[in-house]
C-alpha positions as CSV (number, residue, x, y, z in Angstrom):
1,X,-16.1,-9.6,0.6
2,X,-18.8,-11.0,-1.9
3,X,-19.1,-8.7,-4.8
4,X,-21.9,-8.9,-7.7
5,X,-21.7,-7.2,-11.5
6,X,-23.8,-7.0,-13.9
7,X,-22.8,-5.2,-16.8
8,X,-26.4,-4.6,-18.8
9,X,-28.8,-4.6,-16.0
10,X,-32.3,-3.5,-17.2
11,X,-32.5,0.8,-15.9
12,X,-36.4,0.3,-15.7
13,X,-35.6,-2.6,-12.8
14,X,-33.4,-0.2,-10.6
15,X,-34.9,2.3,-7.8
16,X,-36.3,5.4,-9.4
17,X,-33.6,7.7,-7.7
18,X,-31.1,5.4,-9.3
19,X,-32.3,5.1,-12.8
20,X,-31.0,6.7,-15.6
21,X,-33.2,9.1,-17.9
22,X,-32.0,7.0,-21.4
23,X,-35.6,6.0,-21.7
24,X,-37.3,2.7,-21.0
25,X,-34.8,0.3,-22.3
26,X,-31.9,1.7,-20.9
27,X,-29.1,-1.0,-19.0
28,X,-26.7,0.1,-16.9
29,X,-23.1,-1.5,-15.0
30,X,-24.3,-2.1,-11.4
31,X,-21.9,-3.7,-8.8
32,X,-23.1,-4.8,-5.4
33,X,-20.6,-5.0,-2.6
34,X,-21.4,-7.0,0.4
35,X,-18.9,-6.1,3.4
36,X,-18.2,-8.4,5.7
37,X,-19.0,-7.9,9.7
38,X,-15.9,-5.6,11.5
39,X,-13.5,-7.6,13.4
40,X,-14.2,-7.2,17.2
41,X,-10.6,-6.7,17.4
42,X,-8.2,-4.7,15.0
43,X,-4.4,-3.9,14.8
44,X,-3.9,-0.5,14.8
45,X,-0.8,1.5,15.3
46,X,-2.4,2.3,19.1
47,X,-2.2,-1.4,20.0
48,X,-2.6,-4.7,19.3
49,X,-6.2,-5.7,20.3
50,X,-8.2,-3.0,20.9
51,X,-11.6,-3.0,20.5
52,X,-13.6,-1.8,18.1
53,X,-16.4,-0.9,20.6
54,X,-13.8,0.7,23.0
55,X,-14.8,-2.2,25.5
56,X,-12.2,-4.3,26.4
């Protein structure tokens, strides 16, 4: 997993739903998580190698 943080982003660069209302030179923390693509296959208490799509 890739992760990003920034601790004093500019608030007036964010999306409008997620801005604060501190005013126009407001920062805030943001952390950006990048997940990775689900294994085709998991191990699970079911089985081992079942799929994740139910097609095997």
């Amino acid at each position: 997993m890739n992760k990003i943080i920034s601790e004093h982003y500019p608030a007036r660069q964010l999306p409008k739903d997620l801005r604060p209302d501190d005013g126009p030179n407001a920062r805030a923390p943001v952390t950006i998580e990048v997940e990775g693509q689900r294994p085709e296959h998991i191990l699970s208490r079911g089985g081992i190698g079942e799929s994740t799509t139910g097609v095997t």
